[in-house]
BANUNU-405322 format. One record per residue (C-alpha): residue in one letter; residue number from 1; x, y, z. Coordinates in Angstrom, 2 decimals. Layout:
N
{r A; NUM; {X; Y; Z}};
...
END
This chain:
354
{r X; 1; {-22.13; -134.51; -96.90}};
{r X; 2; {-18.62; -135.56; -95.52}};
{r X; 3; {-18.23; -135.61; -91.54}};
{r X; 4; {-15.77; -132.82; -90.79}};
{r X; 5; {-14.02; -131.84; -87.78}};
{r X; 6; {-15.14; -128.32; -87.76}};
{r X; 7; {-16.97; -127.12; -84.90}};
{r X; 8; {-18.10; -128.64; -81.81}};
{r X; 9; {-19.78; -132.28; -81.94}};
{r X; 10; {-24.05; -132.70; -81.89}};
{r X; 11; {-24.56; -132.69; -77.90}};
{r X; 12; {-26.89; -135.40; -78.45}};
{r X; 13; {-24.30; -137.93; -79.01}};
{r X; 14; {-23.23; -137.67; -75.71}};
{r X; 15; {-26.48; -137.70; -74.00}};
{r X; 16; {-27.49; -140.58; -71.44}};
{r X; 17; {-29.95; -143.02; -73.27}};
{r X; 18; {-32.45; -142.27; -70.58}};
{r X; 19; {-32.15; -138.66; -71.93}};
{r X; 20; {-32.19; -139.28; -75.47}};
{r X; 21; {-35.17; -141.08; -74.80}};
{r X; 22; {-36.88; -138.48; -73.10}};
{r X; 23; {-35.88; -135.34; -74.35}};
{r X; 24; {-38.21; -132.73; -74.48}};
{r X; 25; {-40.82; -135.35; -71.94}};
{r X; 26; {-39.85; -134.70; -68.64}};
{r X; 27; {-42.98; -134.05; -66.22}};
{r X; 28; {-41.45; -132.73; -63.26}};
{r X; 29; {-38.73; -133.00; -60.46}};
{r X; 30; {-38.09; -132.81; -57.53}};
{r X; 31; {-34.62; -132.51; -54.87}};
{r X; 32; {-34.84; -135.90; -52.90}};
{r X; 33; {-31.93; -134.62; -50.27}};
{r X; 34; {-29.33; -131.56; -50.14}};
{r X; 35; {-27.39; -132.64; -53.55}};
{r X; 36; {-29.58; -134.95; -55.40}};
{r X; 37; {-32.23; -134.62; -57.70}};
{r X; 38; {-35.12; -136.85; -59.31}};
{r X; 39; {-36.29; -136.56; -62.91}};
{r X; 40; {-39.71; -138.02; -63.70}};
{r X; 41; {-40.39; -138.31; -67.41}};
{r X; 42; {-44.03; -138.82; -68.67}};
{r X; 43; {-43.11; -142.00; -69.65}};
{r X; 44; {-42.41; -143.03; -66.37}};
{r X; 45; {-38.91; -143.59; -66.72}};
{r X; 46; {-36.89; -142.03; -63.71}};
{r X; 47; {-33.19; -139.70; -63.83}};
{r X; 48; {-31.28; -139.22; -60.44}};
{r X; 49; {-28.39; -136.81; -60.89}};
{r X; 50; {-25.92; -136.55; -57.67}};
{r X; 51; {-24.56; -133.32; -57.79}};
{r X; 52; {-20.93; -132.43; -56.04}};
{r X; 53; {-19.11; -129.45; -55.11}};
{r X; 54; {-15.49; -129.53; -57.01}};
{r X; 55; {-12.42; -126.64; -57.38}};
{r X; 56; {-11.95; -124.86; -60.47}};
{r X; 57; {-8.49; -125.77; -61.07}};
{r X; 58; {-7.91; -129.50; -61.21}};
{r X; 59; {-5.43; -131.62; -62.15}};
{r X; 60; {-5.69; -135.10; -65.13}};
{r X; 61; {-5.46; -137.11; -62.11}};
{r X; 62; {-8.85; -135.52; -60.40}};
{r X; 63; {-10.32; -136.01; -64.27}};
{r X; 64; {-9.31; -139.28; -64.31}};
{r X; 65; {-10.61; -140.42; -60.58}};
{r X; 66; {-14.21; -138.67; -61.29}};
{r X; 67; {-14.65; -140.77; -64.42}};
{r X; 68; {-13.94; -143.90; -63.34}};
{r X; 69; {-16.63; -142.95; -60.57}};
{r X; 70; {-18.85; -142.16; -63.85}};
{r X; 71; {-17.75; -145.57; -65.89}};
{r X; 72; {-18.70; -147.26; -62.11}};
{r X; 73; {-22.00; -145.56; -61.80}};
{r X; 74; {-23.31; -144.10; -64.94}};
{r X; 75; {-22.30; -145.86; -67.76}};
{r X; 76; {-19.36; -143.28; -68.73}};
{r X; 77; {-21.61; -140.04; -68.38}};
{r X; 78; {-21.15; -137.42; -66.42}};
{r X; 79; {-21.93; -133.67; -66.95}};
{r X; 80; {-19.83; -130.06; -65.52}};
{r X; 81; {-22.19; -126.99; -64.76}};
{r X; 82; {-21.55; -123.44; -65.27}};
{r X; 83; {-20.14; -123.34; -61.83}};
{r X; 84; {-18.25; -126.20; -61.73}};
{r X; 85; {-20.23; -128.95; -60.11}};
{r X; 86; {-20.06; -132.03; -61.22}};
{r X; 87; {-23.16; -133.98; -61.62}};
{r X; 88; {-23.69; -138.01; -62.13}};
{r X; 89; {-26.69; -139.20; -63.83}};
{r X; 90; {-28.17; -142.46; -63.24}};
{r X; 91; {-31.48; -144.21; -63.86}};
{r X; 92; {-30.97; -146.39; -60.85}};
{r X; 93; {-31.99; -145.39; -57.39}};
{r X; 94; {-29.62; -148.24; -56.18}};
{r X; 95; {-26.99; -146.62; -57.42}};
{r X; 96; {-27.24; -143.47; -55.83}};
{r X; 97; {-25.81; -144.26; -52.25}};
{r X; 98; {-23.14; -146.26; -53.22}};
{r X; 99; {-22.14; -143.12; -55.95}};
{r X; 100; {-22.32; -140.70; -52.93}};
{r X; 101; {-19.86; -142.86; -51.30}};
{r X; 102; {-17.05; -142.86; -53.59}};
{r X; 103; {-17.60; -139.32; -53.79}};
{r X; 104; {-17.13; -138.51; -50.44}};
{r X; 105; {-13.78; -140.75; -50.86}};
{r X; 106; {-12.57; -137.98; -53.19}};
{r X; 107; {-13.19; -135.71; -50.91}};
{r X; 108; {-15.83; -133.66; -52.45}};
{r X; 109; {-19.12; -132.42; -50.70}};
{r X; 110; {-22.53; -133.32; -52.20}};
{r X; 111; {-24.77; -130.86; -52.03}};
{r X; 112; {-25.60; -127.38; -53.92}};
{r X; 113; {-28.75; -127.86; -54.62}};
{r X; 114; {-32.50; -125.69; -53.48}};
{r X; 115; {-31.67; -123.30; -50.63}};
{r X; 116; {-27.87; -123.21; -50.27}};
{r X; 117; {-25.24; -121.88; -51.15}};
{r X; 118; {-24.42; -122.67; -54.54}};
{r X; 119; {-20.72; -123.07; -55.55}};
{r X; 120; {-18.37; -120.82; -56.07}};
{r X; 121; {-17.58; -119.07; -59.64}};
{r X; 122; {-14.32; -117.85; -60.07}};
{r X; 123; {-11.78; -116.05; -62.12}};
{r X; 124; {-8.50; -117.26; -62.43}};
{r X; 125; {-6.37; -115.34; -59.85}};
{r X; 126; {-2.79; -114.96; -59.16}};
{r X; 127; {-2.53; -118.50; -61.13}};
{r X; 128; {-2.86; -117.07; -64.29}};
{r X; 129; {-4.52; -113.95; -64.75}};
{r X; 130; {-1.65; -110.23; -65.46}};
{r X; 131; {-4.06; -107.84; -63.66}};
{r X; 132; {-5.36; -109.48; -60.95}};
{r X; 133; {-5.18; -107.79; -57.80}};
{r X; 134; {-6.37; -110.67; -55.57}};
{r X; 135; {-6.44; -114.43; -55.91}};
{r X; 136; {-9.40; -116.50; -56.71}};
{r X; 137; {-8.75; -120.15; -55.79}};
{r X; 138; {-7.34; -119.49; -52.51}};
{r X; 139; {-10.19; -117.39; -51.56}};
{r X; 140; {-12.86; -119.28; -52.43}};
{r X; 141; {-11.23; -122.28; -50.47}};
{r X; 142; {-11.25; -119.85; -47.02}};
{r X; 143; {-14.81; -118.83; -47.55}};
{r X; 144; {-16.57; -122.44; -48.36}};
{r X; 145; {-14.22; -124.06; -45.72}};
{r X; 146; {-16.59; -121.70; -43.70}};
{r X; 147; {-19.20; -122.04; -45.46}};
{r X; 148; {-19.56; -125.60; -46.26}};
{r X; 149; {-22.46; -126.37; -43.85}};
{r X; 150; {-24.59; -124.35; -46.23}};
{r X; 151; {-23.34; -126.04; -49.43}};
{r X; 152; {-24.38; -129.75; -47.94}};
{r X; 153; {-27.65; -128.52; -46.41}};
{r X; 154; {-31.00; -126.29; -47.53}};
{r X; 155; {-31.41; -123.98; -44.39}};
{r X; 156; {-31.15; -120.78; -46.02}};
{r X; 157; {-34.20; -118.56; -47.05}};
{r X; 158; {-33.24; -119.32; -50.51}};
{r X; 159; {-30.33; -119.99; -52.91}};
{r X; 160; {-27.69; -117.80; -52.38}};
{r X; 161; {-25.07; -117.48; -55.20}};
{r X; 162; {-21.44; -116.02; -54.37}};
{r X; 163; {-18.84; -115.24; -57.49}};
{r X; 164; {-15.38; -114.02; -56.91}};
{r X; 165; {-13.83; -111.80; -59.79}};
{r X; 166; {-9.99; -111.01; -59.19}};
{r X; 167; {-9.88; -107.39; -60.91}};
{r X; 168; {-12.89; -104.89; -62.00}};
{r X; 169; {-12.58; -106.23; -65.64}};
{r X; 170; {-15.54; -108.96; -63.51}};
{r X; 171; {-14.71; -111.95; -66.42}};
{r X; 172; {-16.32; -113.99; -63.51}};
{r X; 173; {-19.90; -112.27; -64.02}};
{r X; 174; {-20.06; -111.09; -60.39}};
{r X; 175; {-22.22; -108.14; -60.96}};
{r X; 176; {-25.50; -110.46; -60.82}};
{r X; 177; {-24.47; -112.27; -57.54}};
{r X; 178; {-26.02; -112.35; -54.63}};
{r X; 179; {-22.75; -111.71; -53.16}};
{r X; 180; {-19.78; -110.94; -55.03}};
{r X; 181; {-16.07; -110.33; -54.21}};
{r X; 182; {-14.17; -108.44; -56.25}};
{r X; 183; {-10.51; -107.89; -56.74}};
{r X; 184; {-9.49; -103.81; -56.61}};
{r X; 185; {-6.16; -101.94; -57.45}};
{r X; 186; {-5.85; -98.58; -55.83}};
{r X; 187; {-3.27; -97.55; -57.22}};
{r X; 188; {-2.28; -96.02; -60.82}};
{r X; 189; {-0.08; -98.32; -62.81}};
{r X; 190; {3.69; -97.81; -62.67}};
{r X; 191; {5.51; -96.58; -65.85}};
{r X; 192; {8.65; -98.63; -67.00}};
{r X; 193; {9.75; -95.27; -68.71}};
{r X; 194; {13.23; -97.00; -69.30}};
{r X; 195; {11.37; -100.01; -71.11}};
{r X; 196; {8.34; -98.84; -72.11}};
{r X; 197; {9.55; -97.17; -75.89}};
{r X; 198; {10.97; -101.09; -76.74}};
{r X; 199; {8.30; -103.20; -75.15}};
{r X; 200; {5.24; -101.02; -76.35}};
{r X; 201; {3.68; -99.10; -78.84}};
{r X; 202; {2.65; -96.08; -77.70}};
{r X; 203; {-0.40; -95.09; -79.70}};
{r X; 204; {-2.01; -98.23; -78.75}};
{r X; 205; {-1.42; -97.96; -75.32}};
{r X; 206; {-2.77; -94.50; -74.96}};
{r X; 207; {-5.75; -95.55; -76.96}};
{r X; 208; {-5.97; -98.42; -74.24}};
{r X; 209; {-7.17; -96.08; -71.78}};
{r X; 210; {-11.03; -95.55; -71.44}};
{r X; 211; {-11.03; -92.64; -69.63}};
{r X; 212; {-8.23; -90.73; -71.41}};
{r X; 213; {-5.60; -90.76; -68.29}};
{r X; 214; {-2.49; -91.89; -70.45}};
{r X; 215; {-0.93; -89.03; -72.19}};
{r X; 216; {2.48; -88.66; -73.53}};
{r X; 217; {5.32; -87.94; -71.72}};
{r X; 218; {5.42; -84.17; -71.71}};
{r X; 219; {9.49; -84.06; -72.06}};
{r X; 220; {10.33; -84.99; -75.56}};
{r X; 221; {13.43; -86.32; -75.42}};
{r X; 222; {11.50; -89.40; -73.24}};
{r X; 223; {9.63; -91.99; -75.67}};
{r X; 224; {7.00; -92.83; -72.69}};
{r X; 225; {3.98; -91.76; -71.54}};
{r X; 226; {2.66; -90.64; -68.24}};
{r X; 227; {-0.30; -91.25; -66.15}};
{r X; 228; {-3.14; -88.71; -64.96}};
{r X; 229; {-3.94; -90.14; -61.63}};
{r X; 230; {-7.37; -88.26; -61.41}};
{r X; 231; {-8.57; -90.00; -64.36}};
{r X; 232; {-7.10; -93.35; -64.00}};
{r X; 233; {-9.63; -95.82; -62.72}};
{r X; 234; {-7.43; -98.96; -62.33}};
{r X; 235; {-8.55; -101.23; -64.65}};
{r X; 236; {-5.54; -102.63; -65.99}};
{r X; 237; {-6.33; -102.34; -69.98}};
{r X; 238; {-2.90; -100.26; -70.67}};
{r X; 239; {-0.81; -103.48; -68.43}};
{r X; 240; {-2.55; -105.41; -70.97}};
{r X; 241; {-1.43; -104.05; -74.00}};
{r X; 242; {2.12; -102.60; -72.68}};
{r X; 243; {3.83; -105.03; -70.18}};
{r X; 244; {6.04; -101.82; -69.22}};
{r X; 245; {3.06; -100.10; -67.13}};
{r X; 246; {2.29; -102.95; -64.26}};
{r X; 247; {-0.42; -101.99; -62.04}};
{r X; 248; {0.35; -105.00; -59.42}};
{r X; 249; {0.99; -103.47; -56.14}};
{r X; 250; {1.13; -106.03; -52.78}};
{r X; 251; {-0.01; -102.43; -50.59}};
{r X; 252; {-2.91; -101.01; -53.16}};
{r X; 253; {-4.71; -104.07; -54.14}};
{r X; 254; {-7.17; -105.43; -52.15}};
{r X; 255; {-10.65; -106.88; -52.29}};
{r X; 256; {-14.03; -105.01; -52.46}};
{r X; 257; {-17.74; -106.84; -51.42}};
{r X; 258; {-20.89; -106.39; -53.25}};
{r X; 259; {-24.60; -107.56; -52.79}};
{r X; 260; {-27.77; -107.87; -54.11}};
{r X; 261; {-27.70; -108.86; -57.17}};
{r X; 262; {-29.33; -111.96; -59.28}};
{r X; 263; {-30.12; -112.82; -62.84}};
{r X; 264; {-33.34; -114.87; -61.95}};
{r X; 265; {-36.43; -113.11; -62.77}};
{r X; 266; {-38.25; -114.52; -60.37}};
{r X; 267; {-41.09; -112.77; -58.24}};
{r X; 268; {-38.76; -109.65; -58.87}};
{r X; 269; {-36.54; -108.35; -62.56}};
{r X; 270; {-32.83; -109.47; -62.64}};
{r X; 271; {-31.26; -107.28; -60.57}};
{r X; 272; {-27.12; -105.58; -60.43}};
{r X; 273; {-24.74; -106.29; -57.32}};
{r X; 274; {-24.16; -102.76; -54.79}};
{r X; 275; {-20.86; -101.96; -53.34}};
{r X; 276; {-21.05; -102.82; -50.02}};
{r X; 277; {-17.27; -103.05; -48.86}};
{r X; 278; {-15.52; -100.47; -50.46}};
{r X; 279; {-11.75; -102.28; -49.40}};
{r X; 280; {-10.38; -105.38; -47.54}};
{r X; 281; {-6.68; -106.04; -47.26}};
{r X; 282; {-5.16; -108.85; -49.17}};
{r X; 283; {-4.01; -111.18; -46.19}};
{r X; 284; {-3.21; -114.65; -47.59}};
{r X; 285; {-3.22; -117.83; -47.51}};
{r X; 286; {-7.02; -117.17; -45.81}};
{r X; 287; {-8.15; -113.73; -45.72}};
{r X; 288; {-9.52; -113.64; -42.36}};
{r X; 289; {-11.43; -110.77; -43.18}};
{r X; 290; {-13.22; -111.72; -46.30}};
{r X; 291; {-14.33; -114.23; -45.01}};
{r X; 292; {-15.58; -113.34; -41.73}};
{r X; 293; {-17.38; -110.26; -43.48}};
{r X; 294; {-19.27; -112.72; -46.03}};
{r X; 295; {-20.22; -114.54; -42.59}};
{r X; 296; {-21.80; -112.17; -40.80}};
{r X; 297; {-23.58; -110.99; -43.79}};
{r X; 298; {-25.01; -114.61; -44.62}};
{r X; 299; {-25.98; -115.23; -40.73}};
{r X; 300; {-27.75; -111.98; -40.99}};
{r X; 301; {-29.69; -112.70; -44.27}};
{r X; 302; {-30.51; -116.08; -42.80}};
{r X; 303; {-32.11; -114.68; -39.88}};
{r X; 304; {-33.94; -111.49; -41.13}};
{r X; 305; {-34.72; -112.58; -44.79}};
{r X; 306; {-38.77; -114.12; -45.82}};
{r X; 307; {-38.80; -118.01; -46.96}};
{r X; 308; {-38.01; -118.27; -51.02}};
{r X; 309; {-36.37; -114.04; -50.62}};
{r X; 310; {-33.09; -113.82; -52.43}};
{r X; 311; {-30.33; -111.59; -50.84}};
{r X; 312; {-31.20; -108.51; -53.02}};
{r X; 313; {-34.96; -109.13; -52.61}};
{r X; 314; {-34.86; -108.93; -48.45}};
{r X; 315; {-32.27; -106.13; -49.21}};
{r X; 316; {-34.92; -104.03; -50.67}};
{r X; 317; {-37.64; -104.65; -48.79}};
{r X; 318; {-35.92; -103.87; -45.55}};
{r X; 319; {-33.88; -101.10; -47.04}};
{r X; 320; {-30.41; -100.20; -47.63}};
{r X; 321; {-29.90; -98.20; -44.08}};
{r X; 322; {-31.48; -101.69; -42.22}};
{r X; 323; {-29.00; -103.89; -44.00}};
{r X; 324; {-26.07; -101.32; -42.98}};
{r X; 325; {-27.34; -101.35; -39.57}};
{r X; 326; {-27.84; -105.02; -38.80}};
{r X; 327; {-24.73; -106.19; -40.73}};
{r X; 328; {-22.68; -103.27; -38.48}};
{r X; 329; {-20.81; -102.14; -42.12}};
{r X; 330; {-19.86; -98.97; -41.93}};
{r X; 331; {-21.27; -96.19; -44.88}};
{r X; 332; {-18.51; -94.54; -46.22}};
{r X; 333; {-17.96; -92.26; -48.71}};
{r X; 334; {-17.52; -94.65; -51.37}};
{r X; 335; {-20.87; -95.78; -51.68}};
{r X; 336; {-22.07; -92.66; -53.25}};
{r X; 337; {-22.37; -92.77; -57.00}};
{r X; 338; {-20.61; -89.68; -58.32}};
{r X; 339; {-18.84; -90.86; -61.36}};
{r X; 340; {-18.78; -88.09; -64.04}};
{r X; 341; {-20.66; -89.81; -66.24}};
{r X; 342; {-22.83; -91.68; -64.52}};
{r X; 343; {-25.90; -90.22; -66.20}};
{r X; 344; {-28.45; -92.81; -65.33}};
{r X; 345; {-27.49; -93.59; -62.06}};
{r X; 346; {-26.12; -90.65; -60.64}};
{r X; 347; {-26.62; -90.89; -56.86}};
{r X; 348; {-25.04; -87.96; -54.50}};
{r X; 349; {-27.44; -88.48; -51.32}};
{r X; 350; {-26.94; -90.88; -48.80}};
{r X; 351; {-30.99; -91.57; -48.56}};
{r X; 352; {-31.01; -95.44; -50.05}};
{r X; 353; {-34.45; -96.41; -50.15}};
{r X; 354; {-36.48; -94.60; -53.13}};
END
């Protein structure tokens, strides 16, 4: 059959040959130091992967720097993971120190590895993203600037992952974190009524809306539509489809903190993130109080929390009211779940642990 183009390229072409040789024969491994791992094969043959912290956003420069580290080290290979480390693979131990040294030339931390914190996965933020209502980038650089210790050492009960999504729609997965920030709007999006009948279709953007708050403009004579504020939830889906209703606002938006949450299935089920921070202010360039929230809360959670407990798994144990208390955030009215159709989860006392 003729090669084709179509469709990504057979992963094992790009494989190390100390992987190709091994695959599927791997005995065990085990983390040597805070950021790099050893892979024993039954064979015998030996994998060391040096795994470093790196930013989302980078430029071909950065692309170009970290592989000539990998054409230096590792024979041309090295590997991204799903939150954005970048890890060199090498069958020489020799290797490995004089890799972490070039590295650390770049200015990247190596670590991320057992009980840390894990790096950051983010959205894309003011860069890019038309609803966000906080940054990601510049966020994530204030919190793992204070942070950082924890990236480049194991001290921590166990690993604690943090994801930053910059509006409700959560593209960055955050509701399975062990701590997640999360962009919010408070405010309804602002009608363009002069604009909107040229720039939008107006079926489409009242179909848009999941919860029904976009209605036609009662007067007529005025091709627009109008916005139930008791329905609207501030998602941003109507901004999406009409560029007329922005929901942007530099007083509303804000940031919002949840915990608990994991997708491991270990010792407990995969568990969702709870709203712990109903609203933060947006104070760039390092949003002071973000980050000194997420600080208090880790110090706590290494202090109080069992060796191998995750965030949500000392959460429950303790109970909701303990975590409250000892992290001194206040309850407010916000972490009640009243939504009208919250039929499942519908939660209107403030007694946590059941």
């Amino acid at each position: 059959m003729a090669k084709t183009d179509i469709g990504p390229p057979d992963f094992r072409e790009m494989l190390p040959e100390v992987i190709k040789k091994n695959y599927g024969k791997w005995k065990y491994h085990e983390i040597v130091k805070p950021g790099v791992l050893k892979h024993v094969s039954e064979t015998g043959d030996v994998l060391y992967t040096v795994r470093a912290g790196s930013p989302r956003l980078v430029s071909v420069d950065f692309i170009r720097d970290i592989c000539d580290i990998a054409d230096k080290y590792c024979d041309g290979h090295l590997r991204f993971t799903s939150r954005y480390n970048i890890e060199f693979m090498t069958p020489d131990k020799n290797k490995v120190e004089p890799l972490i040294e070039e590295v650390g030339k770049l200015g990247l931390p190596v670590g991320g590895t057992g009980k840390c914190i894990t790096n950051v996965v983010h959205t894309q933020g003011w860069i890019h993203c038309h609803s966000a209502a906080t940054d990601a980038s510049a966020v994530v650089k204030a919190i793992m600037d204070e942070l950082y210790d924890h990236f480049t050492s194991m001290k921590l009960p166990a690993q604690l992952r943090i994801s930053l999504a910059c509006c409700i729609n959560m593209c960055g997965a955050v509701h399975c974190s062990d701590l997640a920030v999360v962009g919010v709007h408070t405010k309804p999006p602002k009608v363009d009524h002069e604009h909107l009948h040229a720039l939008c279709e107006i079926p489409t953007t009242i179909a848009s809306c999941p919860t029904g708050a976009i209605r036609r403009h009662s007067d007529k004579e005025i091709k627009s539509v109008k916005v139930r504020e008791d329905l609207c939830m501030y998602c941003g889906n109507c901004f999406t489809v009409c560029p007329a209703m922005p929901l942007a606002d530099p007083e509303g938006d804000g940031v919002a903190i949840y915990a608990g949450g994991k997708v491991s299935n270990a010792r407990k089920p995969p568990m969702f993130s709870r709203l712990i921070v109903p609203y933060l202010p947006n104070n760039p360039p390092r949003w002071p109080e973000v980050v000194s929230t997420l600080k208090k809360i880790i110090g706590v959670y290494a202090e109080h929390a069992q060796e191998d407990e995750r965030m949500g798994e000392w959460i429950q144990r303790v109970g909701w009211e303990t975590f409250f208390r000892l992290t001194d955030i206040p309850f407010t009215e916000q972490h009640i779940d009243d939504f009208t159709h919250a039929v499942e989860t519908y939660r209107t006392t403030t007694q946590f642990r059941w």
